[in-house]
C-alpha atoms as one frame of an Amber mdcrd trajectory, in Angstrom:
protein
  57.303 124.704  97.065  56.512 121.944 100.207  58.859 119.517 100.572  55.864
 117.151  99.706  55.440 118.474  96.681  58.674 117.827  95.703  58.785 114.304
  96.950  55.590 113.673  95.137  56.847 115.216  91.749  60.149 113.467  92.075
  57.875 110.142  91.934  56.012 111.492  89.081  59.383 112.159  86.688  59.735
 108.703  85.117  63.341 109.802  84.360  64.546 111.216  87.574  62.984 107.924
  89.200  65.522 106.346  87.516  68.295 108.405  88.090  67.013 107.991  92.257
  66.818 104.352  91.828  70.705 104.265  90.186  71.478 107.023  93.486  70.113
 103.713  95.363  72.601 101.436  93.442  74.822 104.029  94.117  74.887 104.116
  97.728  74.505 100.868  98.067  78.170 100.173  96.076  79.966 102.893  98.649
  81.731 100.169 100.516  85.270  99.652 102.089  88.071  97.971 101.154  91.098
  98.694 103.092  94.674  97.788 101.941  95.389  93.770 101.178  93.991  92.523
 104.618  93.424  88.636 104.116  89.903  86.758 106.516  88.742  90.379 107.261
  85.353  92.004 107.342  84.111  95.155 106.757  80.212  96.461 107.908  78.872
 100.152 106.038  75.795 102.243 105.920  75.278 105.113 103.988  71.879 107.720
 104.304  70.773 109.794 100.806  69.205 112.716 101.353  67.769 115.130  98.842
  65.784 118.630  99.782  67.281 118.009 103.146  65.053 114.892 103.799  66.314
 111.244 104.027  65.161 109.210 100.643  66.799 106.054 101.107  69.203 104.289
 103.462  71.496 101.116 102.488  73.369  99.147 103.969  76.983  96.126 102.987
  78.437  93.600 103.862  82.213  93.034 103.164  83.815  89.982 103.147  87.609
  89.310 102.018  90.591  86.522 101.842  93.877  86.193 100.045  92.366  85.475
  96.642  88.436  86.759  96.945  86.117  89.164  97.978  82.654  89.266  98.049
  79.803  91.906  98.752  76.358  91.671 100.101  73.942  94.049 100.370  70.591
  95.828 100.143  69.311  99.053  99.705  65.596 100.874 100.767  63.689 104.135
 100.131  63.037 105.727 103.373  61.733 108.925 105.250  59.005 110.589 102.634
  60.023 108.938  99.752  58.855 105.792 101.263  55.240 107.199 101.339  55.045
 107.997  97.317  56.738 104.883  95.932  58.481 102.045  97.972  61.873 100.937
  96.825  63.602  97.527  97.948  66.574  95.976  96.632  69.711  93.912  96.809
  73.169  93.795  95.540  75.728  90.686  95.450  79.120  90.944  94.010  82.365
  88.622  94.172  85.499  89.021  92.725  89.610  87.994  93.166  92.206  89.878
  94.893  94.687  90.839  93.343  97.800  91.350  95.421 100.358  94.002  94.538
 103.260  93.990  97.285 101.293  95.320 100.327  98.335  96.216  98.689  95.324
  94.472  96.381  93.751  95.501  93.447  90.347  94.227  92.776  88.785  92.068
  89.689  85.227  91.290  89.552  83.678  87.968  88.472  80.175  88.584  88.820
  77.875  91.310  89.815  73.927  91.458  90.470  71.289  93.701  91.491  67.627
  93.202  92.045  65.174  95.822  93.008  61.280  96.518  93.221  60.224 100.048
  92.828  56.415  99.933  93.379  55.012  97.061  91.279  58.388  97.323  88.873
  60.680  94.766  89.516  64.262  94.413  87.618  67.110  92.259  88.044  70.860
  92.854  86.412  73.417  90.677  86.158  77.011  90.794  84.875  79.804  88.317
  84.313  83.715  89.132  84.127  86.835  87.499  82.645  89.923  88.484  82.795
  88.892  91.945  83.215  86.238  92.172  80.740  82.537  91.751  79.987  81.477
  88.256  79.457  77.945  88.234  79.663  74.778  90.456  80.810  71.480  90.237
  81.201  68.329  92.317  82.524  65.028  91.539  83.094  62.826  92.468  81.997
  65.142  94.099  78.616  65.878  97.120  77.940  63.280  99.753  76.308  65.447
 101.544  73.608  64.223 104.571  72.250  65.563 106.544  69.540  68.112 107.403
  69.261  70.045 104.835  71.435  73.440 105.263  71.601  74.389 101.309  71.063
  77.239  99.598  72.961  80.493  99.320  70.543  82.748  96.445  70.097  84.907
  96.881  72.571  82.755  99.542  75.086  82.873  96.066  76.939  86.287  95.376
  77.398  88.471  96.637  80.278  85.949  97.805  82.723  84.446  97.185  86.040
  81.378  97.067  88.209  80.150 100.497  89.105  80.966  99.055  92.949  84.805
  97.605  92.076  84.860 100.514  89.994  85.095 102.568  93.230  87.623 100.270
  94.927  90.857 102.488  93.906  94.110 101.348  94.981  96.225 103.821  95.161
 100.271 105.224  96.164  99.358 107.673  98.345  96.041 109.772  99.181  97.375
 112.537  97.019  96.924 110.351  93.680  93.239 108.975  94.420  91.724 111.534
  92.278  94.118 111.553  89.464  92.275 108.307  87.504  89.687 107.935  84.916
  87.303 104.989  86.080  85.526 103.144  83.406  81.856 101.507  84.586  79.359
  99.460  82.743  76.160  98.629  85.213  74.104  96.378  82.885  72.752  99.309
  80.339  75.325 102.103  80.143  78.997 102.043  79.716  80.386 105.288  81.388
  83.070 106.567  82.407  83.774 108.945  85.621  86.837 111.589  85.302  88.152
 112.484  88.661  90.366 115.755  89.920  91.537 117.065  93.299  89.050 118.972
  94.965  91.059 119.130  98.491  90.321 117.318 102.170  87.212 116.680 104.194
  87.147 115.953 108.201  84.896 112.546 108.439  83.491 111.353 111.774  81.546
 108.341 111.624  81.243 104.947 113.860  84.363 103.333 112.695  86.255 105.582
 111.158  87.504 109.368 112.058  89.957 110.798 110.018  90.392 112.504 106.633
  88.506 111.555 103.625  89.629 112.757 100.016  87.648 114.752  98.043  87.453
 114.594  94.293  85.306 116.328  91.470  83.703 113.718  88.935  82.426 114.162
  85.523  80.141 111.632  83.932  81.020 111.279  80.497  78.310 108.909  79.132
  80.180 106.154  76.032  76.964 104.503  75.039  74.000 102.284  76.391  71.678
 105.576  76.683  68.771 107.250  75.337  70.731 110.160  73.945  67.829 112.490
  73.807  67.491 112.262  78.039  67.413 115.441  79.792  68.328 113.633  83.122
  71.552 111.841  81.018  72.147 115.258  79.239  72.289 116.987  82.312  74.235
 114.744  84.425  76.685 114.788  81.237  76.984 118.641  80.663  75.577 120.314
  83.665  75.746 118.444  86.967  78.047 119.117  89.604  79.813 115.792  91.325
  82.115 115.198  93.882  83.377 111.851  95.489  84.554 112.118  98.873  87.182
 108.389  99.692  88.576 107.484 102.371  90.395 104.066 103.611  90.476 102.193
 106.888  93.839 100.536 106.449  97.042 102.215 104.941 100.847 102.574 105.030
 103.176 105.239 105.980 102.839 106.508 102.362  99.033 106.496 101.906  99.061
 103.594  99.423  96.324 101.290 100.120  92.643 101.228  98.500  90.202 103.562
  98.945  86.376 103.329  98.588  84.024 106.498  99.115  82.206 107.733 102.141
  80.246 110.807 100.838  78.995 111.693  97.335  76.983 114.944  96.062  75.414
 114.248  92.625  73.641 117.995  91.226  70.286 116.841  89.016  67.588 118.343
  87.513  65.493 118.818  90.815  68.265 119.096  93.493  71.269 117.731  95.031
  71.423 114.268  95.841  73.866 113.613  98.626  75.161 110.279  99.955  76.663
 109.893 103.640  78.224 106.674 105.432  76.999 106.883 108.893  78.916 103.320
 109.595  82.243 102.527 107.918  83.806 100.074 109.864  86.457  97.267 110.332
  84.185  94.057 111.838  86.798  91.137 111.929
């Protein structure tokens, strides 16, 4: 089949549009943030590709002090995508640091995304405390259809961002993969089950070195259509791996990672997230 047949017919699938746009929101949250490094900043870019051909680029912003950090960001479809259906958006995110001996741990306060995807526009947003959900909001609401799997009493408590969900602090680069990270964007509470799935060389402008690669399975809690092939499929049949790597580190390894390359399997191809800028800025 031509690759612009493919492009087109990914615009046409109303459910793998989605799944693209949250690839988007995806790259977009693929950000660095090295071990506890108070007044620093932190620049990345990331390029998804699908069928061999660039879909979308984004790029963030990091900014972080003793107590806070904060991310800004925005994300665009690009390359032949671009021509079906034009995709804009922007992320913001801040949050405290938490500081463990050398190292930081990361809490979010508030999260928010915004995007137009042709003449669609939808904005999330989030609130934290202490940890947990506080509020949420999306506009315009969320369609339900039956049967919705709806959000339990406490699917809200204990869980993260899907970006600060990615910021893993960590003893040493061999335990990065050995976690269970638990995500709510807005609409679905997940979580993502990592394993060891070995090394990868990275070269990139700002970083060369070795990024670690883990296998992911989405495990979908509630907040979804459970009738979705594109949910279904990510859920029993997709193959993931998260590739994270840090810019600042002891001896040991212990410091906080953040991913640098993703491969997501769906229903009509691989989508597969790159950083082609992950670097230290101040």
């Amino acid at each position: 089949m031509p690759l612009t047949v493919k492009a087109a017919n990914i615009q046409k699938n109303a459910g793998t549009k989605r799944l693209l746009t949250m690839a988007l929101l995806s790259a977009a949250s693929l950000v660095s943030v090295p071990a506890f490094a108070a007044d620093s900043g932190y620049r990345t870019e990331y390029g998804i590709y699908i069928f061999g051909m660039t879909i979308a680029r984004s790029e963030m912003t990091t900014r972080i002090t003793d107590t806070s950090y904060a991310l800004d960001g925005k994300f665009h479809s690009s390359g032949i995508a671009k021509i079906f259906d034009s995709t804009k958006g922007s992320i913001n995110i801040n949050g405290t640091m938490l500081k463990q001996g050398s190292a930081a741990t990361v809490q979010p306060v508030s999260y928010m995304t915004t995007y137009q995807s042709g003449k669609k526009h939808k904005r999330t947003s989030i609130s934290f405390k202490n940890g947990s959900v506080s509020g949420y909001d999306n506009q315009p609401p969320i369609n339900k259809v039956a049967p919705w799997a709806e959000l339990g009493a406490n699917d809200l408590k204990a869980v993260f961002d899907p970006i600060s969900s990615m910021m893993i602090t960590s003893p040493s680069a061999t335990a990065v993969c050995n976690r269970t990270l638990q995500i709510f964007d807005g609409q679905t509470r997940a979580q993502i089950r990592l394993s060891p799935a070995g090394t990868e060389r990275l070269s990139v402008k700002g970083f060369d070195g070795t990024a670690i690669t883990c296998n992911a399975k989405f495990v979908p809690i509630s907040g979804y259509e459970k009738d979705k092939k594109s949910v279904r499929y990510l859920a029993d049949k997709s193959k993931i791996t998260i590739s994270f790597a840090s810019l600042n580190t002891d001896q040991k390894g212990a410091g906080i990672y953040a991913p640098v390359a993703a491969s997501v399997g769906t229903q009509i191809g691989t989508v597969k997230v790159r950083a082609t800028r992950f670097e230290k800025t101040k």
